[in-house]
FINU-827352 format. One record per residue (C-alpha): residue number from 1; residue in three letters; y, z negated, x negated. Coordinates in steps of 0.5 Angstrom, whole numbers. Each point is the difference from the previous one (the first is absolute). Example, Ala and Ser with C-alpha at 12.3 -4.5 7.8 and 13.67 -1.06 7.14 Angstrom:
! residues 2
 bafi zapa     v     w     u
    1  Ala    -9   -16   -25
    2  Ser     7     2    -2
This chain:
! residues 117
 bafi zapa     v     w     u
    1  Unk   -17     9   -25
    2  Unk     5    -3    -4
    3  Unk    -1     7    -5
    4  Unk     2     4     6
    5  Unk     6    -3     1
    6  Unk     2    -2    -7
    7  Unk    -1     8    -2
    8  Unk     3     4     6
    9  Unk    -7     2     1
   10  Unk     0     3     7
   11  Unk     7     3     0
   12  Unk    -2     6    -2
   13  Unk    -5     1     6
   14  Unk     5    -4     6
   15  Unk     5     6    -3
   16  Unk    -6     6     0
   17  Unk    -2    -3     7
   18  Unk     8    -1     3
   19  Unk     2     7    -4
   20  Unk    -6     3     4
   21  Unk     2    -1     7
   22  Unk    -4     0     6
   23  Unk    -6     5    -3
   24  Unk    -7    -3     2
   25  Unk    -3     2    -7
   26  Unk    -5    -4    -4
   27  Unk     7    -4    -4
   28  Unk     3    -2     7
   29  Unk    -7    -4     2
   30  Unk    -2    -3    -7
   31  Unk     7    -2     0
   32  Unk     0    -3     8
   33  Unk    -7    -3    -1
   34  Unk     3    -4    -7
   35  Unk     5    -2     4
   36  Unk    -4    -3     6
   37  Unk    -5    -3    -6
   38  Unk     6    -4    -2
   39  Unk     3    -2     6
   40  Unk    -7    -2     4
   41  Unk    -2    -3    -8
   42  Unk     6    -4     1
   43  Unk     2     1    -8
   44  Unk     6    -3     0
   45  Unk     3     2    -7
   46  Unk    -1     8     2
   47  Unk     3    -1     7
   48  Unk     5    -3    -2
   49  Unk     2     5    -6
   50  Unk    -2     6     5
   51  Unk     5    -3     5
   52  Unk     6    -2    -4
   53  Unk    -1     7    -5
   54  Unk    -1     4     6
   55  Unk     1    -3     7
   56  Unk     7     5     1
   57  Unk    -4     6    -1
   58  Unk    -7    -3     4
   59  Unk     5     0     6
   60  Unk     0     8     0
   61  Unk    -8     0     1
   62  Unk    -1     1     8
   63  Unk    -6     3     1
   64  Unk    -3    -8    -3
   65  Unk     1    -6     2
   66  Unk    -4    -3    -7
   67  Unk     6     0    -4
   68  Unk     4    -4     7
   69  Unk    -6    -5     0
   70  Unk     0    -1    -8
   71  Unk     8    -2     1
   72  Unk    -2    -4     6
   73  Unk    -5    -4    -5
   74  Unk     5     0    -5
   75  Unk     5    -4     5
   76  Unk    -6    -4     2
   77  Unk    -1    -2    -7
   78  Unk     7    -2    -1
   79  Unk     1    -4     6
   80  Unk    -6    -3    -1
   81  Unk     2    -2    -7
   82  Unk     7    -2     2
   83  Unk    -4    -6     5
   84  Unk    -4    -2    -6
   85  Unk     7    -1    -3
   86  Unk     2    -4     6
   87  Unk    -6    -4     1
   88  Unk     0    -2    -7
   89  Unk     7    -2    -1
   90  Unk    -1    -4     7
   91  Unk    -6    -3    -3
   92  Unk     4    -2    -7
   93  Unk     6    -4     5
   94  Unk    -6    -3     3
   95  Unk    -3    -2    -6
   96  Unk     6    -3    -2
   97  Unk     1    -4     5
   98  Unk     5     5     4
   99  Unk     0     5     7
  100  Unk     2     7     1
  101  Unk     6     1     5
  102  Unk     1     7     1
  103  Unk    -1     2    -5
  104  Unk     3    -6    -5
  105  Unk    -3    -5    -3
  106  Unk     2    -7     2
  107  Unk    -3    -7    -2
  108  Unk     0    -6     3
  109  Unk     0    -6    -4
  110  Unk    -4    -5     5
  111  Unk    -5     0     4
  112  Unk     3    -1     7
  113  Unk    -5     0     8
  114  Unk     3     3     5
  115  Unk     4    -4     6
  116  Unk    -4    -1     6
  117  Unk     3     3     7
């Protein structure tokens, strides 16, 4: 996968299918079904790379929806690594003796109980 991306591998084919239009040709459905893989799949690295290189250009297939739902995994997958990254500082304050307030860090020095009503 790595390879792919690192070597631009696929631009040539996104640019072929993108260059060939709506025509329902063998390119055309080799092309839709490798994308579908990869989004079904869900290999991160070729969806992120296929999205970030041509989501404005995916956005001019209409006769799909495969390239939408590759673009909505996309977004998926970064709102899910952006929760990891909340979740794992809210796990290090609490690690280090502190709490998350709205999104910032505040540490309590001692313990305290609660005032009974």
């Amino acid at each position: 996968m790595r390879h792919l991306t690192k070597n631009n591998l696929l631009d040539p084919v996104m640019n072929v299918f993108l260059d060939n239009g709506d025509t329902y040709n063998l390119l055309n459905s080799a092309v839709l079904e490798l994308v579908d893989f990869i989004r079904r799949e869900n290999i991160k690295s070729l969806i992120e790379y296929l999205v970030e290189k041509f989501g404005s250009r995916f956005d001019e297939v209409t006769y799909v929806d495969t390239f939408k739902q590759l673009q909505l995994k996309w977004e998926q997958s970064k709102e899910a690594a952006a929760a990891a990254a909340g979740e794992e500082a809210a796990d290090a304050a609490a690690a280090a003796g502190g709490r998350i307030y709205g999104g910032k860090r505040r540490l309590r020095r001692d313990d305290r109980e609660l005032d009974e009503d």
